[in-house]
Biotite code that builds the C-alpha atoms (Angstrom):
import biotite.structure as struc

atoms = struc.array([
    struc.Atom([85.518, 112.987, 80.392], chain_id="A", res_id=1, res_name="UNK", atom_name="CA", element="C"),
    struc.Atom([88.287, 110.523, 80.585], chain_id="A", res_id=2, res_name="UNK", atom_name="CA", element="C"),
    struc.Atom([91.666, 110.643, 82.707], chain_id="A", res_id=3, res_name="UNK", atom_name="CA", element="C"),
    struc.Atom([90.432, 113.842, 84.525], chain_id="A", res_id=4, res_name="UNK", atom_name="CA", element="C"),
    struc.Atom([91.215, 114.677, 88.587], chain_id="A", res_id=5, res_name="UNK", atom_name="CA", element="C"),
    struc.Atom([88.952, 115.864, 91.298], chain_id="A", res_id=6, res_name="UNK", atom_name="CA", element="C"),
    struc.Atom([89.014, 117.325, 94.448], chain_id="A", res_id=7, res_name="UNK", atom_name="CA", element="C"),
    struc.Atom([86.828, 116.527, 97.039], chain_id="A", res_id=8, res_name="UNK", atom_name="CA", element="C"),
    struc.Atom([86.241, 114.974, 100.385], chain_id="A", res_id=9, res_name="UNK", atom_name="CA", element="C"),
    struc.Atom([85.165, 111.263, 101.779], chain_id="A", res_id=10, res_name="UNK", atom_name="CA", element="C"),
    struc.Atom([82.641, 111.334, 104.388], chain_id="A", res_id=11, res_name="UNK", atom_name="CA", element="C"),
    struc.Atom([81.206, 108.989, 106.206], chain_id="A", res_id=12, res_name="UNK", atom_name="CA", element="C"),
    struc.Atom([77.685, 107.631, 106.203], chain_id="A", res_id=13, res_name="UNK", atom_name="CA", element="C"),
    struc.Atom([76.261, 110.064, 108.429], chain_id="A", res_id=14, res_name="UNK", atom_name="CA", element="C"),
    struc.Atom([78.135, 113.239, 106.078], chain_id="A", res_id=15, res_name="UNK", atom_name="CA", element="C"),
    struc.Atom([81.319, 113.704, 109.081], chain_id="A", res_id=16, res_name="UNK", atom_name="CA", element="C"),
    struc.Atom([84.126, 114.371, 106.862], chain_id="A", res_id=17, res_name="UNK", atom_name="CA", element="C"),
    struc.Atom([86.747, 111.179, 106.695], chain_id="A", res_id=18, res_name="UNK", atom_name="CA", element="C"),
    struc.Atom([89.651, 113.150, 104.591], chain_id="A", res_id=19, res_name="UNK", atom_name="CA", element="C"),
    struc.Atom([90.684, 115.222, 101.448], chain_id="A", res_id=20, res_name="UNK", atom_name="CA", element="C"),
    struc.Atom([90.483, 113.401, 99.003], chain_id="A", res_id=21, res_name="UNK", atom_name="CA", element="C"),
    struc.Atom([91.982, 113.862, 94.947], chain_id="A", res_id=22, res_name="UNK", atom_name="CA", element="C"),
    struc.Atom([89.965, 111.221, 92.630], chain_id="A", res_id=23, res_name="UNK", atom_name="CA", element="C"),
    struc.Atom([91.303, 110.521, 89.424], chain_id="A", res_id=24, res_name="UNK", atom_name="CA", element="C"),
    struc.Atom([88.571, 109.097, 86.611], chain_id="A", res_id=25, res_name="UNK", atom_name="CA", element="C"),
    struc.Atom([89.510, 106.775, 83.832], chain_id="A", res_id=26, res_name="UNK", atom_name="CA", element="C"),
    struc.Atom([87.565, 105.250, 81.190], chain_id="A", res_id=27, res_name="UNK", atom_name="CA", element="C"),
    struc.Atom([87.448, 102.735, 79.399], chain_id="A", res_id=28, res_name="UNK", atom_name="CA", element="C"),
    struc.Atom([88.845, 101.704, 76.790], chain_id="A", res_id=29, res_name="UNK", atom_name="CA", element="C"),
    struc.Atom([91.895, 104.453, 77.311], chain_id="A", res_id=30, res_name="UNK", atom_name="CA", element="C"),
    struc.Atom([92.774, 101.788, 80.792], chain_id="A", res_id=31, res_name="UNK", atom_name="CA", element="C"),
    struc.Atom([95.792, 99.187, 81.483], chain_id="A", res_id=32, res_name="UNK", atom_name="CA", element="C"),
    struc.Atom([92.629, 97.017, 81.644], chain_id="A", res_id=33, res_name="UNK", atom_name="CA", element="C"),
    struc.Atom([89.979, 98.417, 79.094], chain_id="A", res_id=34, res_name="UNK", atom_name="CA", element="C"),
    struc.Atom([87.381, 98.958, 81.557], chain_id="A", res_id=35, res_name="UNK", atom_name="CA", element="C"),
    struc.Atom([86.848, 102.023, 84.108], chain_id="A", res_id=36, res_name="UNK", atom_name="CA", element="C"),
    struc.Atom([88.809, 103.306, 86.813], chain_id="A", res_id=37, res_name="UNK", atom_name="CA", element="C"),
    struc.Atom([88.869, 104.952, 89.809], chain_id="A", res_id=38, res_name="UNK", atom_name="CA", element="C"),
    struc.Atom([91.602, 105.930, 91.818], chain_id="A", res_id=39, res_name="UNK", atom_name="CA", element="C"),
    struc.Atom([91.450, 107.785, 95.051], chain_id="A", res_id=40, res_name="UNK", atom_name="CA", element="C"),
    struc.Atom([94.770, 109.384, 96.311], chain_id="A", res_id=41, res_name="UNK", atom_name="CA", element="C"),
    struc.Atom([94.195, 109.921, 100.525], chain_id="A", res_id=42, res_name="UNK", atom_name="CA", element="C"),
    struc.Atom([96.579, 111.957, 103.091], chain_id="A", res_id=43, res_name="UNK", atom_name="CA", element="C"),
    struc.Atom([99.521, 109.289, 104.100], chain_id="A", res_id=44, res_name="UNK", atom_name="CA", element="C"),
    struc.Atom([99.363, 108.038, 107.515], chain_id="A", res_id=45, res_name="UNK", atom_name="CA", element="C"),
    struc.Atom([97.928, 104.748, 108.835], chain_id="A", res_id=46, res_name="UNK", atom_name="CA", element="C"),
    struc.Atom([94.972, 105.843, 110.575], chain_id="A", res_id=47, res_name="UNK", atom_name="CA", element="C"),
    struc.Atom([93.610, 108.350, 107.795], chain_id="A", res_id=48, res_name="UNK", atom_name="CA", element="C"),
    struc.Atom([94.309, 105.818, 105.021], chain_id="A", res_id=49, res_name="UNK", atom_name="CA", element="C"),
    struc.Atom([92.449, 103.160, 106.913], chain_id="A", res_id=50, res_name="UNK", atom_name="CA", element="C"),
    struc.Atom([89.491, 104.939, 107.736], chain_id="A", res_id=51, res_name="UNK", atom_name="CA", element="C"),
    struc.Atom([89.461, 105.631, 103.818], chain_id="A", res_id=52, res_name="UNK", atom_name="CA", element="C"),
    struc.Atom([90.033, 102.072, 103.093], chain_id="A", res_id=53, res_name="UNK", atom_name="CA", element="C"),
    struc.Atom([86.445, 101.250, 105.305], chain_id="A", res_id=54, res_name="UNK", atom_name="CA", element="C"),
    struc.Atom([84.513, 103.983, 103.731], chain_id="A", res_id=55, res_name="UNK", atom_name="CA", element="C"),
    struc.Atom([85.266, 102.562, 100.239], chain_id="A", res_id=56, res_name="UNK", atom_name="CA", element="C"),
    struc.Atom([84.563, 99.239, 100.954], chain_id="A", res_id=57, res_name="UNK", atom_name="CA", element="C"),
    struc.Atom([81.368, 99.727, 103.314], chain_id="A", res_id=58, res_name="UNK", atom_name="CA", element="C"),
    struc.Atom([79.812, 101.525, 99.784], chain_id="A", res_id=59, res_name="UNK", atom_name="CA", element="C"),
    struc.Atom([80.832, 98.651, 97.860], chain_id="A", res_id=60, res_name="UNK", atom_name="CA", element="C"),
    struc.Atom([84.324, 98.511, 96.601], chain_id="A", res_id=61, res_name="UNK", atom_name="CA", element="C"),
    struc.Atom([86.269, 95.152, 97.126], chain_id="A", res_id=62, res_name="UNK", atom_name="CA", element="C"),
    struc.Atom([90.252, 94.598, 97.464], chain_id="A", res_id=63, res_name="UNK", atom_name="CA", element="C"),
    struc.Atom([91.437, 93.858, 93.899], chain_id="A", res_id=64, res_name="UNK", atom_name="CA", element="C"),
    struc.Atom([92.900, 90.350, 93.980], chain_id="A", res_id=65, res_name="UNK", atom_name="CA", element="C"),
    struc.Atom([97.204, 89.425, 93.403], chain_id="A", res_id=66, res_name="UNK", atom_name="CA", element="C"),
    struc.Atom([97.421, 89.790, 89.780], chain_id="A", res_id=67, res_name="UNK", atom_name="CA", element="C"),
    struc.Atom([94.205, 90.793, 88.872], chain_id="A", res_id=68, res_name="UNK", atom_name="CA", element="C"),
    struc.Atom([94.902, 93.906, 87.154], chain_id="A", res_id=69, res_name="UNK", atom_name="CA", element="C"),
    struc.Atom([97.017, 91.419, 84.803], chain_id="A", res_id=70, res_name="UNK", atom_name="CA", element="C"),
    struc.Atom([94.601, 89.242, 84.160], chain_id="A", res_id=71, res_name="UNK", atom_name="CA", element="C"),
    struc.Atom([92.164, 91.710, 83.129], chain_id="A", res_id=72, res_name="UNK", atom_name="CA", element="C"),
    struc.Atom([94.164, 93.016, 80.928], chain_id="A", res_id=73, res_name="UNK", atom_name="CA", element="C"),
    struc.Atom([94.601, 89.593, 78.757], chain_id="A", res_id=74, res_name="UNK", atom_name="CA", element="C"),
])
């Protein structure tokens, strides 16, 4: 299903839990951009956000570029 919410939990790659964790699943075509998306909403604070941030992007997400959301979109 599209534009739905979920609770769960980042770990890291040996399963220790990172943080708490709400995802929120869109699909495309229903986007800003017309393809799928995935947002994760993290506890504030530097340190927990940050050690979110590396999980993500060890398993193979990538910083979107200035813009790029924009782009896509057109």
């Amino acid at each position: 299903d599209s534009h739905t919410i979920h609770y769960g939990h980042i770990v890291n790659n040996v399963g220790e839990v990172i943080d708490e964790v709400m995802v929120t699943v869109m699909k495309s075509p229903r986007t800003f951009t017309r393809e799928d998306v995935v947002e994760v909403n993290c506890h504030g604070g530097l340190v927990s956000v940050q050690r979110v941030l590396e999980e993500v992007l060890c398993a193979g997400a990538r910083l979107a570029e200035p813009g790029e959301f924009t782009k896509r979109a057109f």
